[in-house]
C-alpha positions as CSV (number, residue, x, y, z in Angstrom):
1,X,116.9,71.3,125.7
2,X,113.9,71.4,123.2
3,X,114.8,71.4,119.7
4,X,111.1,71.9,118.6
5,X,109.2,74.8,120.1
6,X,106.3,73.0,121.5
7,X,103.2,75.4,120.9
8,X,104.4,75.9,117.0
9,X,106.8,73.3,116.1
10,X,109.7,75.9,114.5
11,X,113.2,75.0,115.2
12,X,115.0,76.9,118.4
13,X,118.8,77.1,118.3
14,X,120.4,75.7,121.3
15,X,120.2,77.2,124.6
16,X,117.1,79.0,123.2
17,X,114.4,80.1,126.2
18,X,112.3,81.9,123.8
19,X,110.7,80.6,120.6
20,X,111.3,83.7,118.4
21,X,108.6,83.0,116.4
22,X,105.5,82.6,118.9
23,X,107.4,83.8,122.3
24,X,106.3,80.4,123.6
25,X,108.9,80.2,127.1
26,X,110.7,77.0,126.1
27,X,110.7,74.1,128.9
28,X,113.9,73.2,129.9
29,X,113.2,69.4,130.4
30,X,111.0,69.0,127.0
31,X,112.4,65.7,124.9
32,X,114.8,67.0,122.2
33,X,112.5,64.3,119.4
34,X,109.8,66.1,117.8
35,X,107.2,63.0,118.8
36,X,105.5,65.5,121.6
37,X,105.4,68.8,119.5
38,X,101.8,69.8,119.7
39,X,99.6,72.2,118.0
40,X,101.3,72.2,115.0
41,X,99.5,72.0,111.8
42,X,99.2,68.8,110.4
43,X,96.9,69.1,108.0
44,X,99.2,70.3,104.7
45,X,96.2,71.5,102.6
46,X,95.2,74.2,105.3
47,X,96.7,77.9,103.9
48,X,98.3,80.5,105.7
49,X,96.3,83.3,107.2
50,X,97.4,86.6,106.1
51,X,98.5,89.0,109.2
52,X,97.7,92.0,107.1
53,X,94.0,91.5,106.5
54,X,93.9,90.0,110.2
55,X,95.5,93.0,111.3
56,X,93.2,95.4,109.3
57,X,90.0,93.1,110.6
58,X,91.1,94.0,113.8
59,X,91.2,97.4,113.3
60,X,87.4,97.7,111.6
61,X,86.0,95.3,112.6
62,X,87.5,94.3,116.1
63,X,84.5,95.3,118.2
64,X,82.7,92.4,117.2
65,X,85.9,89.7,116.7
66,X,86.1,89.4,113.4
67,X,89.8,89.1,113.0
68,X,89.4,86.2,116.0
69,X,87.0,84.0,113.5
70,X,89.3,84.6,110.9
71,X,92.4,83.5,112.5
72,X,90.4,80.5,114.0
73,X,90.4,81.3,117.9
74,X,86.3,81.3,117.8
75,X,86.4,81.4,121.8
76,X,87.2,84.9,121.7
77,X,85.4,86.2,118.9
78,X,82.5,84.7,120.4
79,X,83.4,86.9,123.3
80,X,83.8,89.9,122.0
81,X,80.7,89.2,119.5
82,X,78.9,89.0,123.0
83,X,80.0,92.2,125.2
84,X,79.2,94.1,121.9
85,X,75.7,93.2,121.4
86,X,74.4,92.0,125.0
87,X,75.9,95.8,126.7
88,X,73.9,97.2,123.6
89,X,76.9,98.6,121.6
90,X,78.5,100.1,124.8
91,X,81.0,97.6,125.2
92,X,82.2,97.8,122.3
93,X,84.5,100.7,124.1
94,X,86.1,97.4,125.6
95,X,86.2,95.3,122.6
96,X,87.4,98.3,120.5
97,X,90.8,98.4,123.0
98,X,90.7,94.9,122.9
99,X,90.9,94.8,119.0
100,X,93.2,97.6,119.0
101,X,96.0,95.9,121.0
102,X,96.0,92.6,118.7
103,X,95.9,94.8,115.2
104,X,99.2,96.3,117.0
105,X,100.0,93.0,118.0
106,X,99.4,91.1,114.6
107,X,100.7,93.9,112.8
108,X,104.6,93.8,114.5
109,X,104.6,89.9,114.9
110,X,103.6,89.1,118.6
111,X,100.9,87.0,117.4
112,X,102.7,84.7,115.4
113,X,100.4,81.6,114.4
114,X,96.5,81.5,114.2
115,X,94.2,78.9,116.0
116,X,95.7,75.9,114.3
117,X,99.5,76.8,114.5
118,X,99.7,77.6,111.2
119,X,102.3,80.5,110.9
120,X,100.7,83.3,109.8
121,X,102.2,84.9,106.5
């Protein structure tokens, strides 16, 4: 059994399926070393994105991926940048659900770490 979750490197008590920090489903033959623990941050000087303002990004500004940018998963930011402007502004009725179900998710934990696997504060 892992002792490393593998997508944001936080510890997982034994017999763990679940990383409770990510929700990552733990592989039962991963190496219990932390030598293959990937997309962690390892870059010390990078700062913790804030899940508030993420959250509250989300929730203004969501219709054109804001909070995505911020949080550094560009691919779908640039994707909802895109539906918003190329439909003319009507799919931001899309992007606007879109946004609305990560604020809720940011805002009670489910998104957990942002595009580098820094944990989010």
């Amino acid at each position: 059994m892992a002792k490393f979750c593998e997508n944001c490197g936080k510890p997982l008590k034994e017999n763990q399926d679940i990383c409770l920090n990510c929700g990552v489903a733990v592989k039962k033959d991963t190496p219990t070393n932390t030598t293959n623990v990937t997309n962690i941050n390892t870059n010390p000087t990078t700062a913790p994105k804030s899940k508030v303002c993420a959250g509250l990004l989300a929730l203004f500004f969501g219709t054109i991926g804001i909070h995505n940018f911020y949080l550094g998963y560009s691919g779908k930011g640039v994707a909802q940048l895109l539906i918003t402007l190329l439909t003319c502004g009507f799919g931001a009725i899309i992007t606007g659900v879109w946004a609305l179900i990560e604020a809720i998710m940011l805002f009670t934990g489910s998104i957990g770490v942002d595009g580098n696997g820094v944990p989010l504060q």
